[in-house]
N, C-alpha and C positions, 0 to 999 in steps of 0.2 A: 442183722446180727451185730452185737457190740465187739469191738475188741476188746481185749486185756490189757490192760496197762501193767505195768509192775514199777513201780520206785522209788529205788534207793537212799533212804534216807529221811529221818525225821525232826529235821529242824525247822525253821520258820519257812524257806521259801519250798521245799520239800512239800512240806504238811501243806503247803497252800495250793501247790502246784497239783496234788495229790486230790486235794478236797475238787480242784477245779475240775478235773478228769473225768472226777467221779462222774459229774455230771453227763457225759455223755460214755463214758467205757467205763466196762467194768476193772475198780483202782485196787489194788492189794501193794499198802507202804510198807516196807522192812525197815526195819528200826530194830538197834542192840538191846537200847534198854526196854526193859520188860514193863515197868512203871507204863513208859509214855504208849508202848502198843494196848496194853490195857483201858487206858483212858481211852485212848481215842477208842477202842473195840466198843466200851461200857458208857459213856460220858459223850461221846463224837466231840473231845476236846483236846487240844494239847498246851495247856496253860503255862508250861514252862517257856516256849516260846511264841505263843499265841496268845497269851492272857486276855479273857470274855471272846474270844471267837468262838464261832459253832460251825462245825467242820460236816460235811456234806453228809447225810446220814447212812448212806450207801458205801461210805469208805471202811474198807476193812484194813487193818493193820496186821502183821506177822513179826517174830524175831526168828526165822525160820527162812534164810536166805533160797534155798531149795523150794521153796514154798511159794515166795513173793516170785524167782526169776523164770520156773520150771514149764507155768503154763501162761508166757506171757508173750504179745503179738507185738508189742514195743516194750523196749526198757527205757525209765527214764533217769540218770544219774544226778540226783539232788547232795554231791558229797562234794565236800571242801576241795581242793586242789592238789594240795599236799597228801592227800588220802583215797583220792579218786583212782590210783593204779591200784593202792592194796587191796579195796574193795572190789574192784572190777575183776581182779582175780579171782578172789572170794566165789565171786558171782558166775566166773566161765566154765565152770563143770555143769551147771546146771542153765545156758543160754540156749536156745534153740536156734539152728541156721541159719542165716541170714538179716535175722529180724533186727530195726533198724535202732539205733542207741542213741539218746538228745544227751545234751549234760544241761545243765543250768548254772554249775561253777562259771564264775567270774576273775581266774589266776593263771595262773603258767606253773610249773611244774618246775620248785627247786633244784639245781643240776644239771635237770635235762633240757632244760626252758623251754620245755613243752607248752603246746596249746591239749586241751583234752581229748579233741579228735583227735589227734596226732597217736594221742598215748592208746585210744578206742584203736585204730587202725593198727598201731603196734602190737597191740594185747589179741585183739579179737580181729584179723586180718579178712577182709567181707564182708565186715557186716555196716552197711549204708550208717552217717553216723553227722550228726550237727548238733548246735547249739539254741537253746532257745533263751533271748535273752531281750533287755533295752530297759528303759526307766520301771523298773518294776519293784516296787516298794511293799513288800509282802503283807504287812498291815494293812494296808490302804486296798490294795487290791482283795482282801478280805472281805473286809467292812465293804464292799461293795462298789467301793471308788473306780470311776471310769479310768483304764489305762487302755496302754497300745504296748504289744509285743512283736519280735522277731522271732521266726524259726529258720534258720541258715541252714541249707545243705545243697551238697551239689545237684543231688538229683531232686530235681522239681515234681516230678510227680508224685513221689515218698512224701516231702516237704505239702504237696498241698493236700494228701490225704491226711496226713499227718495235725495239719491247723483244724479241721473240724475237733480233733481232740482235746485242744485246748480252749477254744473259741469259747466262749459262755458270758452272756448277758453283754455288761459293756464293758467287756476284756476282750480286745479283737487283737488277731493273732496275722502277723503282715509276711510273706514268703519274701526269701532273699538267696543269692545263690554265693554270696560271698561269705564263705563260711571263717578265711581268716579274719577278714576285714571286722566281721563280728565278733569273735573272740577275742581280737587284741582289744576291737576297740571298749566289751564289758572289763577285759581285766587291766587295763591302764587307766581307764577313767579311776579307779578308786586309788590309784596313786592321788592326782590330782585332786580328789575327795579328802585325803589326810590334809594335803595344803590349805585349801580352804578352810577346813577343818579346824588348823592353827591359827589360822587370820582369824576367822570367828572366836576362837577362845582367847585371842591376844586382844579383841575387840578392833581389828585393822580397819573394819569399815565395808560397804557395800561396793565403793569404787576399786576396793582392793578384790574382792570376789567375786565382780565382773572380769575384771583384768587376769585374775587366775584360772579364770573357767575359759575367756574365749584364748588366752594364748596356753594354757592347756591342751585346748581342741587341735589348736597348730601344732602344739607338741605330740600329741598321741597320734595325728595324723601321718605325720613324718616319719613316723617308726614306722606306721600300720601299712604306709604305702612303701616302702622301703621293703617290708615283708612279704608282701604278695597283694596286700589287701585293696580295696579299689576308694579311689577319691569320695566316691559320693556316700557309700556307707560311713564314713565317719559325720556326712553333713545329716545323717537320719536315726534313726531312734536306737542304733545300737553305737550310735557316737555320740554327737550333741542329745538327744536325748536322754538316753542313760548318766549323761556326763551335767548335764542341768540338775537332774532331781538327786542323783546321789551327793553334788558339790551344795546343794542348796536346804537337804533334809536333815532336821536334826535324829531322826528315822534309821540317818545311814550308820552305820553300821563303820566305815570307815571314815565317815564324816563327824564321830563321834568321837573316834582315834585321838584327829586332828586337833579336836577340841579341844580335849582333855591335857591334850599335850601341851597348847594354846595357853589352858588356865594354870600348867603347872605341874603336871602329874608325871610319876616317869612310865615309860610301856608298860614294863614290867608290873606297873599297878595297875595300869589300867588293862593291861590281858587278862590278869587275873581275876579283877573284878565281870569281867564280861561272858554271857553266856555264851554267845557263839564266833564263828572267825572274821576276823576281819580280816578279808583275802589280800587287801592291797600293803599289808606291813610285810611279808614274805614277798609276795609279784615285784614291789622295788628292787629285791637284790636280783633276781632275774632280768628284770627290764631293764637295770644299769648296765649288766652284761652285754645285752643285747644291743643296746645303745653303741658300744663300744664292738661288737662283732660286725653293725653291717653302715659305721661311724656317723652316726646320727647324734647332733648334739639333744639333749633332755635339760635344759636347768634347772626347770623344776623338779623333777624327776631325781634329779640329783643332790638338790639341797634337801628337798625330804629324805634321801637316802642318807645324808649326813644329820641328819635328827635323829632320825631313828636310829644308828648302828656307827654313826661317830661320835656322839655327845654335842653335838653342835646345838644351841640354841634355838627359839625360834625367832628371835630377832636377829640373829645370825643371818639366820636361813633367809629373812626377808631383805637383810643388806644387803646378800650375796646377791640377790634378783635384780636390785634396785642398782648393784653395780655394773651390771652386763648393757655391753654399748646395744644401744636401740638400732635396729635393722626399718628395713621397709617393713610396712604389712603385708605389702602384696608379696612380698618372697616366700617360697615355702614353709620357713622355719617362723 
């Protein structure tokens, strides 16, 4: 007997997420707008953020939150960060008990510096609750493209019933029980996505986004173990992996950010221009926070926060790096 899937949301990794499902459970997407549930019901397309994909022919979509959440054996959360509590409230008159909730956000929760379980365990108190995340490039894993994913949760055997539902063709889905170590390490990587991001549009060079991806990986690490999260999750696909394909894709989404900032542009044009979020321009003012709560130095971390929300330059941002005294490597930081 198949389960239910239900999930929230229909943007690019949503719809992908959705279409994968399908494959093996029966998938019903909630989506607001009326347009994209249409298509995908009539078309099995969603071309606003999918353009020439063909989405599993089994996926049915709803604008009918009661509908998508009411008869479902997992939920699965495909919403930005910043909108992941309004929604999930939305969503809790009509959850059934106990059933277990993934997010797929990659952010922290302005304010509260939340991670998304945090806010699933606050909202909906019981109900089993992790992250499915790692270098997942929502195009590429469309189109067919071999990747590897994480599903984080504490309880293992939810988590490995759980992977047959995503598993499909050569997208293999890998169990892990560090469910912070996973979360920090999807939504900090895309800080370090903006940086690179700026080097590439400033044309810094290939040895400059080596140097910013692997002392990145030190940087994100030191927070994430500082948090609770464990060493080795950040050396595997929901740290250095994640953190390779999104600093390295012009795909990303935050990598794009970077660019553009890179070649010139200010946010504010380039959010505007952009269909969907890019999670890591809000997660920096949270991650500075936190930087500063459990006293973790971030530089990078921090001269991207001064691009974005102090007017600082990106050669600025790149002098301020190039001024900080060199440590050992082998030291944590």
């Amino acid at each position: 007997m198949k389960m239910n899937v239900g999930l929230l949301g229909g943007g690019s990794w949503g719809t992908t997420v959705a279409s994968l499902t399908a494959k093996n459970a029966e998938t019903l997407l909630w989506a607001r707008n009326e347009k994209t549930v249409d298509e995908i019901n009539n078309h099995h397309t969603n071309t606003k953020y999918l353009p020439g994909a063909l989405l599993h022919k089994s996926l049915a979509a709803t604008t009918s939150m009661e509908e998508a959440v009411g008869g479902a054996d997992v939920l699965i959360m495909g919403i930005p960060s910043q909108h992941f509590r309004q929604v999930l409230r939305e969503a809790k008159p009509f959850i059934r008990p106990w059933i277990p909730i993934i997010s797929l956000a990659k952010g922290l929760e302005l304010g509260t510096k939340m991670r998304m379980t945090q806010i699933i365990a606050e909202e909906l108190p019981g109900h089993p609750s992790g992250v499915l995340t790692g270098p997942n490039l929502a195009k590429e894993i469309h189109s067919g493209q071999a990747a590897a994913a994480v599903i984080a949760m504490v309880d293992q055997t939810i988590a490995k019933k759980l992977q047959g539902i995503f598993n499909s063709g050569v997208f293999r889905v890998y169990t892990n029980n560090d469910v912070i170590g996973c979360e920090l390490g999807g939504a900090l990587k895309n800080i370090m996505a903006i940086a690179t991001g700026m080097g590439d549009g400033a044309n810094a060079g290939d040895n400059t986004r080596a140097a910013l991806i692997t002392r990145g990986l030190s940087e994100l690490t030191r927070l994430g173990i500082a948090m609770g999260g464990k060493r080795g999750t950040f050396a595997g696909l929901a740290g250095m992996g994640d953190l390779v394909a999104t600093c390295s894709s012009a795909k990303s989404r935050n990598h794009h950010v970077g660019f553009q900032i890179g070649q010139g542009k200010s946010l504010d044009q380039i959010i505007a221009e952009m269909n969907e979020v890019a999670e890591g321009v809000k997660t920096t003012k949270a991650v500075m926070e936190l930087a500063a709560d459990y006293n973790v130095d971030m530089p990078i971390s921090r001269e991207v926060y001064k691009v974005l929300y102090e007017g600082n330059t990106v050669y600025e941002a790149f002098k301020g790096l190039i001024k900080l005294e060199s440590g050992s490597e082998k030291e944590p930081g």
